[in-house]
C-alpha positions as a printed Julia matrix, in Angstrom:
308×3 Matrix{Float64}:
  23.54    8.19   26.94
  22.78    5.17   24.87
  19.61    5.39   22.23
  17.18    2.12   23.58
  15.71    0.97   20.0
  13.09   -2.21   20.53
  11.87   -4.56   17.6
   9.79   -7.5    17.26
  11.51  -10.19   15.65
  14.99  -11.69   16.37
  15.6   -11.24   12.32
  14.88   -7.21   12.79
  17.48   -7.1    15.25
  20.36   -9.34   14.15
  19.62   -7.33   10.43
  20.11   -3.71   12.03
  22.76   -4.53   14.49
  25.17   -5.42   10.96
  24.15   -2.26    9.67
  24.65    0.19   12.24
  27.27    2.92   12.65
  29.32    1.24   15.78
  30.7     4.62   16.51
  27.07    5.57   17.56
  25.65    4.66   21.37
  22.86    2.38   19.98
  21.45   -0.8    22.06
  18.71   -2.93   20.01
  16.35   -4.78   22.54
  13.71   -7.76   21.08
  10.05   -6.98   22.36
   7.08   -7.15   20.2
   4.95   -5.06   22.4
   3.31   -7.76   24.59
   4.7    -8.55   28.21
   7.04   -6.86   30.11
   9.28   -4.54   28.46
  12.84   -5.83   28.14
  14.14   -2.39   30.18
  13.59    0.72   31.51
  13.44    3.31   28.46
  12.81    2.85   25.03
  13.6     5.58   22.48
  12.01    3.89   19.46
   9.46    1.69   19.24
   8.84   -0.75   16.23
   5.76   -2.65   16.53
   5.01   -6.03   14.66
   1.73   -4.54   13.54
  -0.37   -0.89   13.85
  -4.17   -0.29   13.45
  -7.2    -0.15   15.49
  -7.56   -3.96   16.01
  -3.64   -4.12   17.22
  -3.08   -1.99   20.78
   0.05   -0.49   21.44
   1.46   -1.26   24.14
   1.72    1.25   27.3
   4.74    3.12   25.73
   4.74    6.22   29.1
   6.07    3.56   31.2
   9.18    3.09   29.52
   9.12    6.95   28.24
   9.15    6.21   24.68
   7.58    9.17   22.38
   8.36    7.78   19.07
   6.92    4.73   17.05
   8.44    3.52   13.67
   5.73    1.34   11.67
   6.78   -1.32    9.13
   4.13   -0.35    6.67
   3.17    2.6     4.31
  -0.89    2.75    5.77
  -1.37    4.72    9.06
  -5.44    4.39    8.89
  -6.18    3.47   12.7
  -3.18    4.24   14.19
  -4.32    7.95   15.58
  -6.73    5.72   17.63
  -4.73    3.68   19.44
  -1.21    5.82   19.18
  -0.66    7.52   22.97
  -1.02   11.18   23.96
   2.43   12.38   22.96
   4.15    9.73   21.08
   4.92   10.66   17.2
   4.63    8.06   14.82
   6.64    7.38   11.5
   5.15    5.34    8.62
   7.9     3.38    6.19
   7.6     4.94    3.02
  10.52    4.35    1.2
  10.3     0.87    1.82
   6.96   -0.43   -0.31
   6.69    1.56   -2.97
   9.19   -0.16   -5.48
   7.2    -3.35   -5.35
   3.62   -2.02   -4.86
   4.34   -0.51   -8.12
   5.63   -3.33   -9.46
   2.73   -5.67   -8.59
   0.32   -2.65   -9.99
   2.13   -3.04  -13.11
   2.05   -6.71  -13.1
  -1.7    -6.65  -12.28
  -2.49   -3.86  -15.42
  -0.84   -6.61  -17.58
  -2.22   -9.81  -16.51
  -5.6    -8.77  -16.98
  -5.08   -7.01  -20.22
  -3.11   -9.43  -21.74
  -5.49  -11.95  -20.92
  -2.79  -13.73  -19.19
  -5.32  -15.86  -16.73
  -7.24  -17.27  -20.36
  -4.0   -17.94  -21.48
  -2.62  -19.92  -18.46
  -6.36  -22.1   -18.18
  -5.64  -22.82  -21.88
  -2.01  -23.74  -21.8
  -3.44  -26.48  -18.29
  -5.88  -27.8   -21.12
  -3.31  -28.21  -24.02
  -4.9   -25.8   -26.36
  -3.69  -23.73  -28.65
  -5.73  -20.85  -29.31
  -5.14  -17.28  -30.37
  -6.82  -14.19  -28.3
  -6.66  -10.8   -29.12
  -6.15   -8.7   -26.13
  -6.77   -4.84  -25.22
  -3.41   -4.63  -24.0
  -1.66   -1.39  -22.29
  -0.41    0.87  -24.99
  -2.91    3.98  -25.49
  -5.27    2.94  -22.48
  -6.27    5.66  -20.2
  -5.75    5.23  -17.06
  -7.47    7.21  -14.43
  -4.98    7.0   -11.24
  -6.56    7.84   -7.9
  -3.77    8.9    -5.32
  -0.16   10.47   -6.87
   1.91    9.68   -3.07
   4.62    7.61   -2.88
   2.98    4.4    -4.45
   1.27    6.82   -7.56
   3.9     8.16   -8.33
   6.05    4.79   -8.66
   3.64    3.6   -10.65
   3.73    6.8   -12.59
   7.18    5.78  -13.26
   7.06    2.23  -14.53
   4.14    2.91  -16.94
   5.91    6.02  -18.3
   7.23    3.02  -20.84
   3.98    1.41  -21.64
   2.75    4.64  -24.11
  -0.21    5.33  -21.54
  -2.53    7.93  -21.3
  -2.15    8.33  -17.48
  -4.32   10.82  -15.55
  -3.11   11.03  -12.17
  -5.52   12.38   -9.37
  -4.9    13.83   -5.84
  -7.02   15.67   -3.5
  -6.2    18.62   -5.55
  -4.86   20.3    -8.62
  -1.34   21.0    -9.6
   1.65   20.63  -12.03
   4.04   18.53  -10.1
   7.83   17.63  -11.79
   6.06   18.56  -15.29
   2.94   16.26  -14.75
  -0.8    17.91  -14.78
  -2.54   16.16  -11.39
  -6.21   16.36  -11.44
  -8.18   17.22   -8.05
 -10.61   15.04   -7.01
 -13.5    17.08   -7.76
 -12.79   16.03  -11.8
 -13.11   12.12  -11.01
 -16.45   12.3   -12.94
 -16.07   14.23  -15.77
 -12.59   11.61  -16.2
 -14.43    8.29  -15.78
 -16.47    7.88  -18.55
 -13.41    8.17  -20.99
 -11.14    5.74  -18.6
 -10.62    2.34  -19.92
  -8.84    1.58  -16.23
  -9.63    3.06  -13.12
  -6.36    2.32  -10.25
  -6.55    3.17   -6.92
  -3.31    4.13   -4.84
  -5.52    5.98   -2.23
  -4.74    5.27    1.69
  -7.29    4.32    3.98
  -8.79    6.07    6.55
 -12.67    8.06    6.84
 -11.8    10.13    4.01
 -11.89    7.79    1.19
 -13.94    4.91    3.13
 -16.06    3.36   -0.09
 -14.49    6.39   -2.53
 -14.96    3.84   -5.43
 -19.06    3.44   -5.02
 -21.55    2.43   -7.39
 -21.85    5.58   -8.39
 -18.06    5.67   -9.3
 -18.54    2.31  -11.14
 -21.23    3.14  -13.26
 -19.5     5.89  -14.62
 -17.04    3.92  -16.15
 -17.68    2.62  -19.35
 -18.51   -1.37  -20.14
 -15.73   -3.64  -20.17
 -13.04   -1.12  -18.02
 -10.72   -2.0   -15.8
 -10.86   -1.84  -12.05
  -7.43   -2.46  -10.08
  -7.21   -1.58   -6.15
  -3.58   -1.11   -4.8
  -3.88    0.97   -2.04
  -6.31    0.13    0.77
  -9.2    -2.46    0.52
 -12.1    -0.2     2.11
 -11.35    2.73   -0.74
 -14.0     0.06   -2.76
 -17.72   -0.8    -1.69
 -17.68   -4.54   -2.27
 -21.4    -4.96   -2.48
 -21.43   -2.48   -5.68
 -17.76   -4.41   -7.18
 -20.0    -7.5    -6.99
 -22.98   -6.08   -8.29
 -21.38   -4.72  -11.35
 -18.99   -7.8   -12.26
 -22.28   -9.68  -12.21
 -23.8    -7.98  -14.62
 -20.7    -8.17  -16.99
 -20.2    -4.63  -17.0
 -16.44   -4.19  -15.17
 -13.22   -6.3   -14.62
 -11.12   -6.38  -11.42
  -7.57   -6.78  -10.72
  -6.89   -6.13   -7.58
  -4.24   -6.48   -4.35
  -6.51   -5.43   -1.69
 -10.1    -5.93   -0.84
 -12.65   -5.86    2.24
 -12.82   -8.04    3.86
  -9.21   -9.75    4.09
  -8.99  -12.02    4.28
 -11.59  -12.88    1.46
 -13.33  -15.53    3.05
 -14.25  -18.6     1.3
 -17.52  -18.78   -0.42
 -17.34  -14.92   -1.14
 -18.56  -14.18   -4.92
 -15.59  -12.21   -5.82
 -13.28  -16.17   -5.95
 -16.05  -17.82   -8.85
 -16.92  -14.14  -10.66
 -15.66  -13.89  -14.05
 -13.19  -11.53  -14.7
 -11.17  -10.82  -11.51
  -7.75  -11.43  -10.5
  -6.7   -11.59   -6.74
  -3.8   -11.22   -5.29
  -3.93  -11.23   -1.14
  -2.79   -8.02   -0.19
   1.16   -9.02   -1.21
   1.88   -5.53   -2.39
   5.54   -4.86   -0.34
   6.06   -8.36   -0.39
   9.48   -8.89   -2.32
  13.07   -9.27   -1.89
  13.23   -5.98   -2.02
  11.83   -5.65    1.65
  14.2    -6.81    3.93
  16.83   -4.88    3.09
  14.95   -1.93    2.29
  13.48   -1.89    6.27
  16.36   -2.95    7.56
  18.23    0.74    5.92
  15.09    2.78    7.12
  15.02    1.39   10.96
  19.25    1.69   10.54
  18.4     5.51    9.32
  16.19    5.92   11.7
  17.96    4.84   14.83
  21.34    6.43   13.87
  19.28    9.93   13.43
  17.75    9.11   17.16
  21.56    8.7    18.6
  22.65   11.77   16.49
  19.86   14.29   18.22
  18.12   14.47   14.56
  14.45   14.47   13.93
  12.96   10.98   12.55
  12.47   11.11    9.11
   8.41    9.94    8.07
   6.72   11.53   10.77
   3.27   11.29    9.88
   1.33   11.56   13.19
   3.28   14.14   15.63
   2.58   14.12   19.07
């Protein structure tokens, strides 16, 4: 019996169909969740988009019980995913260049790189001196997939990187703080980076009370989920001089025009482009091949992260 897999775009589908093992009983059908399904069953489900404001689609009538996302964040899926369907998030896929736009951000602002640019547009030559990356703490909230990449590509940098997760350990050699220490570490950050998911538990995490614990003129850089930050208190403080901000994700997003956080000095946005490299593509493409071949091979999906 053949393994029904359905994705959303035409590109999906023509991308997995190179990759996978012919020997294997595996039929790729296009349907991005709306209108009628394509056919009777579905054994995998890959939808163009997850969360509360995206509904899935009603997966009992074509007796599918498994849903691959395209993205690392799962906040809001529980509330829309149906009563026994299991749901697979795509780490392995993001983390490479989430890191490296983490990295990218660290550097821009602490190199002054945005000064420099305005001044190279006005023909001037003018020396800066910068607080640069070498012997900076750096206070890491999160130490999942994305921390830990990020953990990687700094290793180089001659950082003093204090990871944090919801609680202690000694993981592959490296001393994770639990949460609970966040603000006895603050005052001695000179960055604070967020790799936290979304979801309840870390809704507005980064508060004013978080802020004002870090000392004048430290870094703030968001890379995990927008809502981790109270925007009202980001604002407040960048006002008043006392923080910078570097950041991929924010709340709202879209940033809508007129919002402070475009004329404030001293923040760099980037809109929410975290996975989005060359590296993508091919990188989904392996994990819905993986994933599909395990289906027609009667092994469990890899990623589970919500089981029915």
């Amino acid at each position: 019996m053949s393994i029904v897999v359905s994705l959303p775009t035409q590109e999906l589908v023509d991308d997995v169909t190179a990759r996978l093992d012919p020997a294997l009983d595996i039929d790729l059908v296009l349907w991005d969740g709306t209108g009628e399904a394509p056919c009777e069953h579905i054994d995998m489900y890959v939808p163009a988009a997850v969360g509360p404001t995206h509904a899935m689609p009603d997966l009992g009538a074509v007796g599918c019980h498994f849903v691959q996302g395209l993205a690392i964040g799962f906040d809001g899926v529980e509330q829309t995913l149906p009563h026994g369907v299991s749901y697979a998030n795509a780490a392995s896929v993001h983390e490479t260049a989430t890191a490296e736009l983490a990295v990218a951000l660290l550097l821009e602002a602490q190199r002054r790189l945005p000064e420099f640019l305005e001044l190279q547009r006005l023909g001037q030559w003018h020396m800066m001196g910068c607080p640069g990356l070498a012997d900076r703490r750096i206070v890491m909230l999160g130490y999942g997939g994305v921390g830990k990449a990020i953990a990687q590509r700094l290793a180089g940098f001659e950082v003093d990187l204090v990871p944090v997760a919801h609680t202690a350990r000694v993981q592959d050699g490296v001393q994770v703080h639990a949460m609970e220490e966040v603000p006895d570490l603050l005052p001695g950050a000179d960055i604070l980076l967020n790799a936290l998911p979304g979801g309840p538990a870390t809704h507005h995490l980064i508060d004013d009370a978080v802020l004002s614990a870090l000392p004048d003129g430290a870094l703030v850089c968001n890379i995990g989920r927008g809502p981790t930050v109270d925007t009202d208190a980001l604002v407040a403080h960048l006002r008043r001089g006392r923080i910078r901000v570097a950041s991929d994700v924010w709340d709202p997003e879209p940033l809508p025009a007129g919002h402070p956080l475009w004329s404030l000095d001293g923040v760099i946005i980037t809109p929410h482009i975290g996975g989005l490299s060359d590296a993508l593509k091919p990188r989904m493409t392996r994990l819905l091949v993986r994933q599909a071949e395990r289906l027609a091979r009667g092994e469990e999906p890899v990623n589970i992260v919500l089981q029915a």
